[in-house]
N, C-alpha and C positions, 0 to 999 in steps of 0.2 A: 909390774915387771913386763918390758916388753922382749920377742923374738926377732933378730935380724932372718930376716928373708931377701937374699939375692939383691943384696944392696938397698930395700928399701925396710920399711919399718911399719910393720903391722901390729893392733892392739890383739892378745890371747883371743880377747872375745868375740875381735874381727872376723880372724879366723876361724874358729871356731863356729860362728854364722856360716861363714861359706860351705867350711866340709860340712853343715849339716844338711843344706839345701844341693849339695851335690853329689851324688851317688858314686864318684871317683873315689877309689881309697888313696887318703894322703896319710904319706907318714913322717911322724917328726917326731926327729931325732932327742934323746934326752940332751945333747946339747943345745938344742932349740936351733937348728937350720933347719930345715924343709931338703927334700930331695929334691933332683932336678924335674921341672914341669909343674911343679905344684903349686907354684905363684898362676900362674895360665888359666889350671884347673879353676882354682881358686874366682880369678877376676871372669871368665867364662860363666860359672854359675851364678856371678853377681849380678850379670849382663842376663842369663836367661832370664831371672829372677824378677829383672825391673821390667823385660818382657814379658811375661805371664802376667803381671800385674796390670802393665795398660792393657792389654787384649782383655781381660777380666773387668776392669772400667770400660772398654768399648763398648761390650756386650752385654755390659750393666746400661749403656745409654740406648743401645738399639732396643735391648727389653721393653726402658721405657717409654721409648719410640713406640714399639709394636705395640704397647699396652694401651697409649694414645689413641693409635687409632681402632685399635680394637672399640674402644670406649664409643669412638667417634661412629662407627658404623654402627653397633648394640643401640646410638641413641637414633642414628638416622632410622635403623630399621623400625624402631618404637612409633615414632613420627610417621612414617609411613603405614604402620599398623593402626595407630589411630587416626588418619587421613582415611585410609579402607573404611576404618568402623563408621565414621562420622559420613560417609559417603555412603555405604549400603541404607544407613539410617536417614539421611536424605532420600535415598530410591525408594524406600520402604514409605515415605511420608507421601511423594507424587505418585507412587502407583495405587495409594489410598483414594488420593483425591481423585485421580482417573477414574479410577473404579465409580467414588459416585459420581463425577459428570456425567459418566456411562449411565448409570442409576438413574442418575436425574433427566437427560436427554431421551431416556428411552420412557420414562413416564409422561415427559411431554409430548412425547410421538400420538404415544398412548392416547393422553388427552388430545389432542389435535384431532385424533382419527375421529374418537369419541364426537367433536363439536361439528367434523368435516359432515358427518353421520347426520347427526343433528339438524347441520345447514339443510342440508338436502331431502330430509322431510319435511322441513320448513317451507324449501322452495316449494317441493310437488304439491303440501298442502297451499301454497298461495295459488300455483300455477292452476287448479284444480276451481278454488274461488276465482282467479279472474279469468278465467277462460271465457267468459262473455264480454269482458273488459277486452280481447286480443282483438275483433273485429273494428273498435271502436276506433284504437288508435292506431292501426293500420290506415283507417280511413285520415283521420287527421293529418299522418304523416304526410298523405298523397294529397291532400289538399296544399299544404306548405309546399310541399315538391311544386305543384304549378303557381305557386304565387313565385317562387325566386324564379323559377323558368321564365316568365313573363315580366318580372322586374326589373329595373336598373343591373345592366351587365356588370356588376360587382363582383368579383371573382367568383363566379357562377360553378364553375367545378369543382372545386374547392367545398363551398356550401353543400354541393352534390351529394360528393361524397361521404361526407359526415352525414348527413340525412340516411343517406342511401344504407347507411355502415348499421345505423338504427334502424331500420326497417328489416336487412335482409337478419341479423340477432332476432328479431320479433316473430321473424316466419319462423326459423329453425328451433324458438321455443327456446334458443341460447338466453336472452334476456323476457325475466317474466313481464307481463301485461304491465303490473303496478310499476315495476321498475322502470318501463320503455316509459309509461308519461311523465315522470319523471327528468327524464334524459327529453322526452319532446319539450317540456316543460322548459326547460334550460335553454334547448335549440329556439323557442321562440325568444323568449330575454332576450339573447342575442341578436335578434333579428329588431327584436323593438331598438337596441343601442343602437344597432345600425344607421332609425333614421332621426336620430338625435343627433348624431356624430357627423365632422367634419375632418377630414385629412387628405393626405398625398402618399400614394400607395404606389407601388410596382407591380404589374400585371400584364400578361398579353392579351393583345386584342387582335382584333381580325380587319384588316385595312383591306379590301377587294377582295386578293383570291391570298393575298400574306398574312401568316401570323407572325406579328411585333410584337416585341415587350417596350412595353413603353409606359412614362408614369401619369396617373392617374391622380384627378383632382376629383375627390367625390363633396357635395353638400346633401348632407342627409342620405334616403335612396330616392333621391329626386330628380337630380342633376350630375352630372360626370363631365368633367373633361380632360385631355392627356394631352401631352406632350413627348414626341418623339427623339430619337438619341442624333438625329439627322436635324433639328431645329423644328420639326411640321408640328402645329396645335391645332386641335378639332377638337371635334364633342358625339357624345355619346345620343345619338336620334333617334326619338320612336315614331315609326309612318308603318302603316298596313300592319299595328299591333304585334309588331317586332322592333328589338332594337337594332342598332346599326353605325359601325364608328365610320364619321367622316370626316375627313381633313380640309379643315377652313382656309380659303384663301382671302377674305376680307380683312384688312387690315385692321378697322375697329374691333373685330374678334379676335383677331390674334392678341391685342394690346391689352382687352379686357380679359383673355384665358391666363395670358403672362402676369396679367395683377395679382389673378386671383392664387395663382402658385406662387407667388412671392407673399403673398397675404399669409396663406398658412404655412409655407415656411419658416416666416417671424411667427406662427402661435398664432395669427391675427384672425380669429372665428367668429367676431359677431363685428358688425357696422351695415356700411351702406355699398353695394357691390349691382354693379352694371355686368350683368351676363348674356350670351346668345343666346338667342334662340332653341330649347333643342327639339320641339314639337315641328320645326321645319321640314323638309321631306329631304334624304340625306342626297347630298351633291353626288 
């Protein structure tokens, strides 16, 4: 059975739903019309009704919006919690191993000191046995010193020094006895290659009252001759038991010194070789 309402046609139970959900009092009539305004009322609370409803689904979606990210930060912060733990535990492992390199460096100090200690009773007691050994090779040294003073001017200061460097170690008792003949030991070998040895070296030498760098053609320590950065060739003279560079003007000597620097510039060190004079008395 249905009620006409204001021209339109609603079911009992239609109605019924409305007035329940709307707090208006509607009244109807035992002949079944409705009063004026009661349709309005009516469609009004149908309309809040389907309102309250999506706002209640909205805030059903932002919930689980918010819930989302709630989740989502709970698991960042986790992640970051154990990045922390795994991190302290990392710091905890290299401040371990600091700790003994610390341990360990300072036991080697330790020892070091211990062997440094050591050395140097070692030294005193050598230095103590060769203390009669020190006069010896002082003497030796000084001997060497006037053989290259008097030899072939082969980078003469040079030799000097390094001699010189051993000897004045020897006085100051910096280098012990046994150890300096050692080191002389060494300084002669090198003196014996010297006159085994053939090459072209750079050096200066002393032309009048000038020092030149100029290069040098040595054979063995027997013979020298050089050639200037201006074209001049000489040779290295010993007269009045000094040596002495003088600059050749004879042609056959020019031709023979220029052989012999193309000689050992190819490698060329053993044959048959026409040289100057150099016992002549220097020009």
């Amino acid at each position: 059975m249905s009620y006409q309402c204001h021209k339109e046609k609603l079911s009992y139970r239609q109605l019924k739903s409305a007035y329940s959900t709307f707090p208006t009092q509607v009244s109807i009539m035992k002949t079944g019309r409705f009063l004026p305004g009661t349709l309005g009322a009516a469609i009004l609370a149908i309309s809040l009704s389907t309102h309250a409803a999506d706002n209640i689904d909205n805030m059903a979606d932002a919930l689980v919006k918010l819930r989302g990210e709630v989740e989502e930060l709970q698991n960042s912060l986790d992640n970051k919690k154990e990045q922390h733990r795994n991190r302290m535990a990392s710091l905890a492992v290299q401040r371990t191993e600091l700790e003994a390199n610390m341990q360990r460096n300072q036991l080697e100090l330790k020892q070091l000191k211990i062997s440094l200690d050591d050395a140097r009773k070692r030294a005193a007691d050598s230095a103590i046995q060769g203390k009669d050994l020190k006069p010896l090779v002082l003497d030796a040294a000084q001997q060497l010193k006037a053989v290259i003073s008097t030899g072939l001017p082969f980078k003469v200061q040079e030799r000097m020094s390094a001699l010189n460097d051993i000897i004045d170690q020897i006085e100051v008792d910096v280098l012990a006895p046994h150890k300096a003949v050692n080191r002389l030991w060494a300084f002669y070998d090198d003196e014996v290659r010297l006159t085994k040895e053939s090459g072209i070296y750079r050096q200066p030498i002393k032309l009048g009252a000038d020092d030149v760098l100029a290069d040098v053609a040595r054979v063995g320590m027997v013979l020298m001759y050089f050639q200037t950065s201006q074209g001049e060739f000489g040779k290295a003279v010993h007269a009045d038991g000094q040596w002495n560079f003088a600059v050749t003007h004879d042609e056959t000597e020019k031709k023979q010194i220029a052989g012999l620097f193309d000689s050992l510039k190819k490698q060329i060190r053993t044959g048959y070789f026409e040289l100057p004079n150099t016992l002549a008395v220097a020009e």
